[in-house]
PDB file with SEQRES, HELIX, SHEET and CRYST1 records, atoms N, CA, C and O in Angstrom:
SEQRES   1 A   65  UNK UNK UNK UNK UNK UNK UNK UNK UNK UNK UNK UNK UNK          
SEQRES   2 A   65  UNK UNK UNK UNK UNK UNK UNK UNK UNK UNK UNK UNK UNK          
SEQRES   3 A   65  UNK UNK UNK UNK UNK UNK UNK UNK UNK UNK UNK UNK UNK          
SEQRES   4 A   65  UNK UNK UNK UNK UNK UNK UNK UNK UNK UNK UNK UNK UNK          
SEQRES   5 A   65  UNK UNK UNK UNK UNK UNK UNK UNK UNK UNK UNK UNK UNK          
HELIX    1 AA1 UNK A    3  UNK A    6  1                                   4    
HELIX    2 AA2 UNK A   20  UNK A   32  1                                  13    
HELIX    3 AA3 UNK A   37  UNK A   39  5                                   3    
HELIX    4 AA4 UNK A   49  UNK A   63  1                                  15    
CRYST1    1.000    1.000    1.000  90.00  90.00  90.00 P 1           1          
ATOM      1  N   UNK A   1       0.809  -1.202   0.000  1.00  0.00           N  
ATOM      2  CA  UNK A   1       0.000   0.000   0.000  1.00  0.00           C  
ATOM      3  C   UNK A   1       0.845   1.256   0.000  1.00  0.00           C  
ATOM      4  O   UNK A   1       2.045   1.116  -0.237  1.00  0.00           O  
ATOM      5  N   UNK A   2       0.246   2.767   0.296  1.00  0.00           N  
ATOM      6  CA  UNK A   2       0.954   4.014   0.079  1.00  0.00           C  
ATOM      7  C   UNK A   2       1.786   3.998   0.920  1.00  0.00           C  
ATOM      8  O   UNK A   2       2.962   4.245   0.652  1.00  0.00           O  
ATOM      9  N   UNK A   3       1.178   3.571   2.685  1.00  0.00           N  
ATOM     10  CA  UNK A   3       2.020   3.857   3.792  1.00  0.00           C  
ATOM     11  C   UNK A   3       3.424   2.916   3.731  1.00  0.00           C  
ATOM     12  O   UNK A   3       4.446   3.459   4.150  1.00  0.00           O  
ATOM     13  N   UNK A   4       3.496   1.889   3.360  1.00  0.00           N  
ATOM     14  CA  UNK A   4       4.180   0.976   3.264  1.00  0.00           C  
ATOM     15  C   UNK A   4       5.726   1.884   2.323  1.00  0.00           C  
ATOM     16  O   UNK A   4       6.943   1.713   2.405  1.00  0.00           O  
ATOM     17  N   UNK A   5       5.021   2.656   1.650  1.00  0.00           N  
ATOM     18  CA  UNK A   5       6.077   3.598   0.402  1.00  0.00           C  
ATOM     19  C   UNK A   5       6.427   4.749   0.658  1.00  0.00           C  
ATOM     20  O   UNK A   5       7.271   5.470   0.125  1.00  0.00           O  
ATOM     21  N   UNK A   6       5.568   4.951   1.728  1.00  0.00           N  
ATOM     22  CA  UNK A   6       6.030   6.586   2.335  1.00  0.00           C  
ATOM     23  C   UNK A   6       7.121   5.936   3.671  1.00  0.00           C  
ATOM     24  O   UNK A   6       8.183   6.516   3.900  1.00  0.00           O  
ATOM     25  N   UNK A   7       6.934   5.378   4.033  1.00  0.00           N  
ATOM     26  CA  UNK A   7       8.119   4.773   5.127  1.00  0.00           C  
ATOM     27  C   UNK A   7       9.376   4.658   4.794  1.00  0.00           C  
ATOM     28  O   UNK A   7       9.810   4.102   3.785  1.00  0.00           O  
ATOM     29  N   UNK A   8      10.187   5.360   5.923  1.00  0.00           N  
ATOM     30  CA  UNK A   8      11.927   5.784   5.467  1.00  0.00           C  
ATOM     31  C   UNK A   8      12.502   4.779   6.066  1.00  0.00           C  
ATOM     32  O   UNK A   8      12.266   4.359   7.198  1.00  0.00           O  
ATOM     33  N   UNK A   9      13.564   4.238   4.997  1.00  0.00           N  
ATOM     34  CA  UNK A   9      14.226   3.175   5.810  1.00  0.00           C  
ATOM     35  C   UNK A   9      14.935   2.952   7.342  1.00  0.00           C  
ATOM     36  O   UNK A   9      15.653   3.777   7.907  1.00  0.00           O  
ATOM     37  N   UNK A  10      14.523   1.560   7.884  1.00  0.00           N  
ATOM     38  CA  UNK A  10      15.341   2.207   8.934  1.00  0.00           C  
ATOM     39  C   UNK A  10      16.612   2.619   9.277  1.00  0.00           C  
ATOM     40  O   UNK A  10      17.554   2.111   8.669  1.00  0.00           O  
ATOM     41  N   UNK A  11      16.812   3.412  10.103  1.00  0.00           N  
ATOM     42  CA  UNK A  11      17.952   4.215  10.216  1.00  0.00           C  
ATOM     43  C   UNK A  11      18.267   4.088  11.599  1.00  0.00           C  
ATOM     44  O   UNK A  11      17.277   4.446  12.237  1.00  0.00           O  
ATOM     45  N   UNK A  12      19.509   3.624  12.608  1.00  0.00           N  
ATOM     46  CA  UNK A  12      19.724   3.538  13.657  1.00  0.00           C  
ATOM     47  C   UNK A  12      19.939   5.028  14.589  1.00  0.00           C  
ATOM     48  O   UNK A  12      20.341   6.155  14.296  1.00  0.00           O  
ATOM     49  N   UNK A  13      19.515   4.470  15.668  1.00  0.00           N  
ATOM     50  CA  UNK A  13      19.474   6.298  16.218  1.00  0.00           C  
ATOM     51  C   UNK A  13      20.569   6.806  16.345  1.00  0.00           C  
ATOM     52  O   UNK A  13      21.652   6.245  16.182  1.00  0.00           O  
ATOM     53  N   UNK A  14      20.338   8.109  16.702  1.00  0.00           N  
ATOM     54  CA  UNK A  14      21.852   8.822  16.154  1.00  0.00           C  
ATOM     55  C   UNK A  14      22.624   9.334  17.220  1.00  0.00           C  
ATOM     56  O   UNK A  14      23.524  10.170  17.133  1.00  0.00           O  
ATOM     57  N   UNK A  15      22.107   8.641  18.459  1.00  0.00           N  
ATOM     58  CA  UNK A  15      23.077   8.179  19.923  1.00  0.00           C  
ATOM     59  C   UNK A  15      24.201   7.560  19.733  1.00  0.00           C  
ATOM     60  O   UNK A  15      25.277   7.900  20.225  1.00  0.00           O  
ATOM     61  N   UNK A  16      23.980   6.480  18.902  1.00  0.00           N  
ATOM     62  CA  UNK A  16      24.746   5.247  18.824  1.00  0.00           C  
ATOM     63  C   UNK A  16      26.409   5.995  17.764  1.00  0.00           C  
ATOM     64  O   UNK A  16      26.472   5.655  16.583  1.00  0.00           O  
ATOM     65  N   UNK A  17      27.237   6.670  18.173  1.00  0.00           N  
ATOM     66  CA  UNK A  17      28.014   6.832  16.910  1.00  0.00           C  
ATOM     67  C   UNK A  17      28.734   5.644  16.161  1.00  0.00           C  
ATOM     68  O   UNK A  17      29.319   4.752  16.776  1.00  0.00           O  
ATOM     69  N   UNK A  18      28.651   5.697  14.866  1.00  0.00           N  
ATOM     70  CA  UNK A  18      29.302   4.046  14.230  1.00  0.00           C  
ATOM     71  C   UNK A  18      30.382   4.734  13.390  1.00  0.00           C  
ATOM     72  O   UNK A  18      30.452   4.638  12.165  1.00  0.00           O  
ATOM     73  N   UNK A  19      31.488   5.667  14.416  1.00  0.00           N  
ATOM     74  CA  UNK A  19      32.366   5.649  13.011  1.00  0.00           C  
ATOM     75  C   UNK A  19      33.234   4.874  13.311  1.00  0.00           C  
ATOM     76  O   UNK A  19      33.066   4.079  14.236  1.00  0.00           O  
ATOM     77  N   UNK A  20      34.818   4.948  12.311  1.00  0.00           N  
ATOM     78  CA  UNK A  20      35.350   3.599  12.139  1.00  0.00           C  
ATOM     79  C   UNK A  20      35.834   3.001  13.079  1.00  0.00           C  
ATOM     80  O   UNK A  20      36.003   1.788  12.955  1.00  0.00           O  
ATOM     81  N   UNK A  21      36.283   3.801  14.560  1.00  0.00           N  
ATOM     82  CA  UNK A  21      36.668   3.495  15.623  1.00  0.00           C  
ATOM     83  C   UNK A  21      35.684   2.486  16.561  1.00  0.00           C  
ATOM     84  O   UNK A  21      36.106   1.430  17.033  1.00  0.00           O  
ATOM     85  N   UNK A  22      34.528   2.902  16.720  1.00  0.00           N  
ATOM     86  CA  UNK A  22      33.448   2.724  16.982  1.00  0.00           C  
ATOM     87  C   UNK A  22      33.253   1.191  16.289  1.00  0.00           C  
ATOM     88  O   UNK A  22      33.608   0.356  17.121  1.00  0.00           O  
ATOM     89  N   UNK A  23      32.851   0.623  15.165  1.00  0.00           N  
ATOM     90  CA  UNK A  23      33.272  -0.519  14.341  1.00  0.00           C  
ATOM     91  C   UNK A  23      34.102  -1.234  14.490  1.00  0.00           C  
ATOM     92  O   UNK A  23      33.746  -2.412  14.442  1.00  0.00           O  
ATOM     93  N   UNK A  24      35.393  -1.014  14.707  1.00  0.00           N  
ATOM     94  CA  UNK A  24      36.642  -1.531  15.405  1.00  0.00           C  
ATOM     95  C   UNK A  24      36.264  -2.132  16.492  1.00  0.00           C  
ATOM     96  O   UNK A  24      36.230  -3.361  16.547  1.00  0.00           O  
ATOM     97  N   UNK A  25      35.964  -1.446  17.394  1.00  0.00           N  
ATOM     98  CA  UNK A  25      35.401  -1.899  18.775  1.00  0.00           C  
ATOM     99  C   UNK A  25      34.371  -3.220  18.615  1.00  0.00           C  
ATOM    100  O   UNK A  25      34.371  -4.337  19.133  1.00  0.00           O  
ATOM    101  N   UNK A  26      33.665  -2.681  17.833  1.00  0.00           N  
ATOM    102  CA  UNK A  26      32.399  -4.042  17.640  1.00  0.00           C  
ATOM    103  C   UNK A  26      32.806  -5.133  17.250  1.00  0.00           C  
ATOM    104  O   UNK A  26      32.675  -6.141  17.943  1.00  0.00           O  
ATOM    105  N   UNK A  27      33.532  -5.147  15.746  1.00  0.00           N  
ATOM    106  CA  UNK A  27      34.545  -6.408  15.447  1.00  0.00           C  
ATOM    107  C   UNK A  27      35.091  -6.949  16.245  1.00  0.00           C  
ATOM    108  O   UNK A  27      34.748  -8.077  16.597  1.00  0.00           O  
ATOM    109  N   UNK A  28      36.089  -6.318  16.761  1.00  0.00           N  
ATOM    110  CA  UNK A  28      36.752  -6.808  18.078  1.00  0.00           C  
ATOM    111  C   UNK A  28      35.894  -7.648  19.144  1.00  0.00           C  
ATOM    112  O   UNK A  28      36.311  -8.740  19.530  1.00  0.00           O  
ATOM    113  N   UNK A  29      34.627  -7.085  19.632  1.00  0.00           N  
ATOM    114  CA  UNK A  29      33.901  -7.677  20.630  1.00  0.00           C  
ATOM    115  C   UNK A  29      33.447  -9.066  20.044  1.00  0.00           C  
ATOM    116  O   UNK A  29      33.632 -10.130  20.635  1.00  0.00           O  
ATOM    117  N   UNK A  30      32.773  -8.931  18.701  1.00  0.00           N  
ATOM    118  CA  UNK A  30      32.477 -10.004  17.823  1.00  0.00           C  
ATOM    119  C   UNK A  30      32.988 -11.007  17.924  1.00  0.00           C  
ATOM    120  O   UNK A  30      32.331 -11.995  18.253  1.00  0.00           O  
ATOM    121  N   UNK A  31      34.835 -11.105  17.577  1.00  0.00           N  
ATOM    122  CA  UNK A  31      35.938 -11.991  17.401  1.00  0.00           C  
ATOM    123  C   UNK A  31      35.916 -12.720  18.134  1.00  0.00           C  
ATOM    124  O   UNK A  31      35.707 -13.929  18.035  1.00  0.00           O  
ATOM    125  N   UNK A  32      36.195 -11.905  19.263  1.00  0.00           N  
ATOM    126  CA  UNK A  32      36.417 -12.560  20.749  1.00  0.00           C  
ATOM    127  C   UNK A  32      35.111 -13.451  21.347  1.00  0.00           C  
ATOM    128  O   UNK A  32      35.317 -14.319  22.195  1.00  0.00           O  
ATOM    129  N   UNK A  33      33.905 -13.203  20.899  1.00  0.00           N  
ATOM    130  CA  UNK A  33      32.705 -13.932  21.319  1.00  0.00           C  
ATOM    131  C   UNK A  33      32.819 -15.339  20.673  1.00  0.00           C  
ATOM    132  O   UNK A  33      33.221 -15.593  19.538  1.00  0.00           O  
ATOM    133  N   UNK A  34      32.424 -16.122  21.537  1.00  0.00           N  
ATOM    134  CA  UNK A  34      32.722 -17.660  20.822  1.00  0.00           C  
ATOM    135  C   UNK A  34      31.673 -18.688  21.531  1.00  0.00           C  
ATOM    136  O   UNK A  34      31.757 -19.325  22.581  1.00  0.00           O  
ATOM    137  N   UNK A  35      30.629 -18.595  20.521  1.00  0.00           N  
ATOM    138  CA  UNK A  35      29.472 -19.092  20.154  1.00  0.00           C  
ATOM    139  C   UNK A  35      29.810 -20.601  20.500  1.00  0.00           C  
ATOM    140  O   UNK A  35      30.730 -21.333  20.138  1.00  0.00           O  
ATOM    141  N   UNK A  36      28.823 -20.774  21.257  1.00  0.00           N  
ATOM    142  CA  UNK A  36      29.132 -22.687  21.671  1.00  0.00           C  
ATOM    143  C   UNK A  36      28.645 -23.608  20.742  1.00  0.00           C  
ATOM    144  O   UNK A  36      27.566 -23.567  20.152  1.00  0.00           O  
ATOM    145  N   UNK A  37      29.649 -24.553  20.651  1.00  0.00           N  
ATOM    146  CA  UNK A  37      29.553 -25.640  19.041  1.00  0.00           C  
ATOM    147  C   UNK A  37      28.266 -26.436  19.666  1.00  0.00           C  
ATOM    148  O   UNK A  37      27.477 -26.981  18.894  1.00  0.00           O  
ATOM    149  N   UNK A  38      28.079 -26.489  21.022  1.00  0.00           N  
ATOM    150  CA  UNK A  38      26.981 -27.469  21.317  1.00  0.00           C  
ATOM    151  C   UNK A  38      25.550 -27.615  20.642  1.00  0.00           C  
ATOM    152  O   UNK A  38      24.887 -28.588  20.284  1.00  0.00           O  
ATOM    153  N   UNK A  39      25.344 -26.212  20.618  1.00  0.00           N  
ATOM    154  CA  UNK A  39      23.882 -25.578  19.575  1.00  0.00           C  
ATOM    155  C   UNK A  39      24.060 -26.200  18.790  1.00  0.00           C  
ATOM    156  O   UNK A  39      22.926 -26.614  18.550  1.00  0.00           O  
ATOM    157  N   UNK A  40      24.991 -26.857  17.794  1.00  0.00           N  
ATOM    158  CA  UNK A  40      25.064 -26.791  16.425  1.00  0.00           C  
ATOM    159  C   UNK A  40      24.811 -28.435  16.128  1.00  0.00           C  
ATOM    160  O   UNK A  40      25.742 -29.238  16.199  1.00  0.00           O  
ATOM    161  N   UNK A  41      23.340 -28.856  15.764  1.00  0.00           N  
ATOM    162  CA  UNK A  41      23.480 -29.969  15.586  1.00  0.00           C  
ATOM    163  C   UNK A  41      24.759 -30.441  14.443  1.00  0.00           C  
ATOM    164  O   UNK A  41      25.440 -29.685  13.750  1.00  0.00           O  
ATOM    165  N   UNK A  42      24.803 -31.733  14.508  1.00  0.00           N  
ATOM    166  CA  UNK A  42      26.075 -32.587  13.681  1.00  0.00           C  
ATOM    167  C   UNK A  42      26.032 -32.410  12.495  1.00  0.00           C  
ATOM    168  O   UNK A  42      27.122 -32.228  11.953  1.00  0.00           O  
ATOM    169  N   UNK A  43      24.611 -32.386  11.502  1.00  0.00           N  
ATOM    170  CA  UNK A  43      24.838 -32.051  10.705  1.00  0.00           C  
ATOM    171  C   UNK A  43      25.318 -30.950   9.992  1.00  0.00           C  
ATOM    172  O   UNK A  43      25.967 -30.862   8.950  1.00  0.00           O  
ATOM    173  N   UNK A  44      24.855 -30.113  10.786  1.00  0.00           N  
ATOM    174  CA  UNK A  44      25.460 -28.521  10.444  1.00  0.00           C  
ATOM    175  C   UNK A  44      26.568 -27.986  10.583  1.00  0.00           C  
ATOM    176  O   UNK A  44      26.769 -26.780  10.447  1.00  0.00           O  
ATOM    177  N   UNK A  45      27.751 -29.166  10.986  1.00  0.00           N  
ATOM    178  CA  UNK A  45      29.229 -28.657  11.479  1.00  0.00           C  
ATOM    179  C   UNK A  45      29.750 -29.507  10.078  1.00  0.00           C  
ATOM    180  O   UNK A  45      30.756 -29.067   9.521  1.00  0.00           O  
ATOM    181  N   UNK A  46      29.150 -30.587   9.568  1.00  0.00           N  
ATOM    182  CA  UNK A  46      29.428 -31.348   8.158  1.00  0.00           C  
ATOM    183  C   UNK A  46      29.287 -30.926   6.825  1.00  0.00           C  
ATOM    184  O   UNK A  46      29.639 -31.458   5.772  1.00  0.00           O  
ATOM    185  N   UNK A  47      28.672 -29.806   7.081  1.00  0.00           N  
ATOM    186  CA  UNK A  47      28.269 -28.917   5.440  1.00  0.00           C  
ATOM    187  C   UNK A  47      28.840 -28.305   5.251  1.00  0.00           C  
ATOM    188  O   UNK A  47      29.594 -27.852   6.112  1.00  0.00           O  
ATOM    189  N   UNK A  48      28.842 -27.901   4.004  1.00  0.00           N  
ATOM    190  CA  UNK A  48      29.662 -26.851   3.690  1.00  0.00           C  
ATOM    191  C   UNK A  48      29.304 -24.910   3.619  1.00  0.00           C  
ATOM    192  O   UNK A  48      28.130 -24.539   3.613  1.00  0.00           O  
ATOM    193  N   UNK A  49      30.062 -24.229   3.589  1.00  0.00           N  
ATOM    194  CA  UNK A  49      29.706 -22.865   3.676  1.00  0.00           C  
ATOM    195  C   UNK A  49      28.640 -22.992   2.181  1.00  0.00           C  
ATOM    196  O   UNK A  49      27.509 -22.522   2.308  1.00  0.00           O  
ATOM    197  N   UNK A  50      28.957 -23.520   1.026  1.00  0.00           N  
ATOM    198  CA  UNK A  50      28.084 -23.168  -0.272  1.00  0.00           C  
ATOM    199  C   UNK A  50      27.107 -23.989  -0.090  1.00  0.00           C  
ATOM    200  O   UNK A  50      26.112 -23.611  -0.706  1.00  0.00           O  
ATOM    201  N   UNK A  51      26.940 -25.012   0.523  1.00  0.00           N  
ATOM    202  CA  UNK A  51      25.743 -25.714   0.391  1.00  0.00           C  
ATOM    203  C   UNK A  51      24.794 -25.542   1.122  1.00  0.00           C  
ATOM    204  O   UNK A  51      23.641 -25.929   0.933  1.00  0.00           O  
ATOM    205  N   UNK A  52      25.455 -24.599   2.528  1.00  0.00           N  
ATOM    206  CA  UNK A  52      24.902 -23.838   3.212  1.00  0.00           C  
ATOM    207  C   UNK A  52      23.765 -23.161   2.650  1.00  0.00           C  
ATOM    208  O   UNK A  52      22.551 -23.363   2.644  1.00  0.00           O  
ATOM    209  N   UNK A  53      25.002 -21.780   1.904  1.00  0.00           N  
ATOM    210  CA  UNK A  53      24.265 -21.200   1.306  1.00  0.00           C  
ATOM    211  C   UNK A  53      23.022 -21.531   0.307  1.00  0.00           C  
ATOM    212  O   UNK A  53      21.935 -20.954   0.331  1.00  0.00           O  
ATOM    213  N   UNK A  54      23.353 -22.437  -0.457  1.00  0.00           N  
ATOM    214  CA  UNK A  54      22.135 -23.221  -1.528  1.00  0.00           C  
ATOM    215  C   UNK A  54      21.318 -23.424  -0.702  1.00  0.00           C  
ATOM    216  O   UNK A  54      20.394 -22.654  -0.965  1.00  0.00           O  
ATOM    217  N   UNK A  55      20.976 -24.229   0.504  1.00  0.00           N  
ATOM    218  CA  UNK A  55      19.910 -24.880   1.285  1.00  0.00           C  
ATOM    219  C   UNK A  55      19.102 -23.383   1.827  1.00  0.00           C  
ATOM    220  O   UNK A  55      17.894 -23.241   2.015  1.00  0.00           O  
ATOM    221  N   UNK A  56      20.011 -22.528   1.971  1.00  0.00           N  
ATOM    222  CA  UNK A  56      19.256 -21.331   2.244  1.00  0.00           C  
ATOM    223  C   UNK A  56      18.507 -20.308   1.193  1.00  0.00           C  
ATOM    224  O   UNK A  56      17.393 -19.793   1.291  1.00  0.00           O  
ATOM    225  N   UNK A  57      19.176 -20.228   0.492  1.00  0.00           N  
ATOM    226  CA  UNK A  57      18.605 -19.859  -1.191  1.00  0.00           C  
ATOM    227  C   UNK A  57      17.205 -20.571  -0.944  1.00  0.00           C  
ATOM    228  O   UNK A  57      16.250 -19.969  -0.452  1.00  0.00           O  
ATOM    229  N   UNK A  58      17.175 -21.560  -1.229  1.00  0.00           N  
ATOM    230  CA  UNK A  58      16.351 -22.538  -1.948  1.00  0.00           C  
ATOM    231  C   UNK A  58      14.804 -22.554  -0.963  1.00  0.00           C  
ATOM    232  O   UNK A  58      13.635 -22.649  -1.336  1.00  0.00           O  
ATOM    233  N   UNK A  59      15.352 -22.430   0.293  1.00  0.00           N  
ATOM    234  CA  UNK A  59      14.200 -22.488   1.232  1.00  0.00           C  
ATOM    235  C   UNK A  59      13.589 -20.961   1.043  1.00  0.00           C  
ATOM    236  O   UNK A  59      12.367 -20.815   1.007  1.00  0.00           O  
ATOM    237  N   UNK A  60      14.630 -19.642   0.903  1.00  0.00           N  
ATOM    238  CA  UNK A  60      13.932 -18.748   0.611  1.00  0.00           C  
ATOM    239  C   UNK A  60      13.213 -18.239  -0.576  1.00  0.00           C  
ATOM    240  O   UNK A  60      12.467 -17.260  -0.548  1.00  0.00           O  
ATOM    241  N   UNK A  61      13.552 -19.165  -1.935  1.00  0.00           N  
ATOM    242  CA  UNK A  61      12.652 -18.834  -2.773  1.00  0.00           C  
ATOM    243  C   UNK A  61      11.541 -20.284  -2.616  1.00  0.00           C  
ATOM    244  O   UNK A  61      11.003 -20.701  -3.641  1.00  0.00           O  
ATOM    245  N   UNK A  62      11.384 -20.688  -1.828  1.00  0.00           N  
ATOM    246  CA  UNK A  62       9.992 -21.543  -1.635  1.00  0.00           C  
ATOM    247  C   UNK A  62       9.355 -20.733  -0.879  1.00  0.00           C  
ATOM    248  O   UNK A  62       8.154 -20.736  -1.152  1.00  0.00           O  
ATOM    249  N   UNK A  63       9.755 -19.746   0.305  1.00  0.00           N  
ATOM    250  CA  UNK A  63       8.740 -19.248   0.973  1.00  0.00           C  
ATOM    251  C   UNK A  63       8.179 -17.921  -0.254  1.00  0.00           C  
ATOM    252  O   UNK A  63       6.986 -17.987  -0.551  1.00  0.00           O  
ATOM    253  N   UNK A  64       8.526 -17.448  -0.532  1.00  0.00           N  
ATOM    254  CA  UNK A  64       8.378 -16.805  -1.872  1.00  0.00           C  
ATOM    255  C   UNK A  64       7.119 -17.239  -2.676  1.00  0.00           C  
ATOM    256  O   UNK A  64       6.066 -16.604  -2.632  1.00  0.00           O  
ATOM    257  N   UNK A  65       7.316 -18.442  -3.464  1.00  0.00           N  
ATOM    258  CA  UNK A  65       6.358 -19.074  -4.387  1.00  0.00           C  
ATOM    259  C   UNK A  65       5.296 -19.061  -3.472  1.00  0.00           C  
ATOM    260  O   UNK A  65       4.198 -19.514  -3.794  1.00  0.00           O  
TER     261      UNK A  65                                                      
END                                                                             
């Protein structure tokens, strides 16, 4: 609809400063975070990054159709 087209993308508030220093910092925090392999069922540590990706493709153009 119109409203849907008059809506500005979102934009993060402008508290937050993201310049490159700022980014640095986040990466950094990122790196260092280390996500536990336990979550990860077995199959999902056996695939690959592209087939990954394909299985994800593929599911998103089915929700699509």
């Amino acid at each position: 609809g119109r409203a849907a087209a008059a809506r500005a993308p979102w934009t993060p508030p402008s508290s937050i400063p993201m310049d490159a220093e700022h980014v640095e910092l986040v990466k950094r925090t990122m790196a260092g975070v280390k996500l536990p392999t336990l979550g990860i069922p077995a199959w999902a540590s056996q695939i690959s990054e592209d087939q990954w990706k394909d299985v994800v493709q593929r599911t998103l153009q089915a929700r699509q159709s």
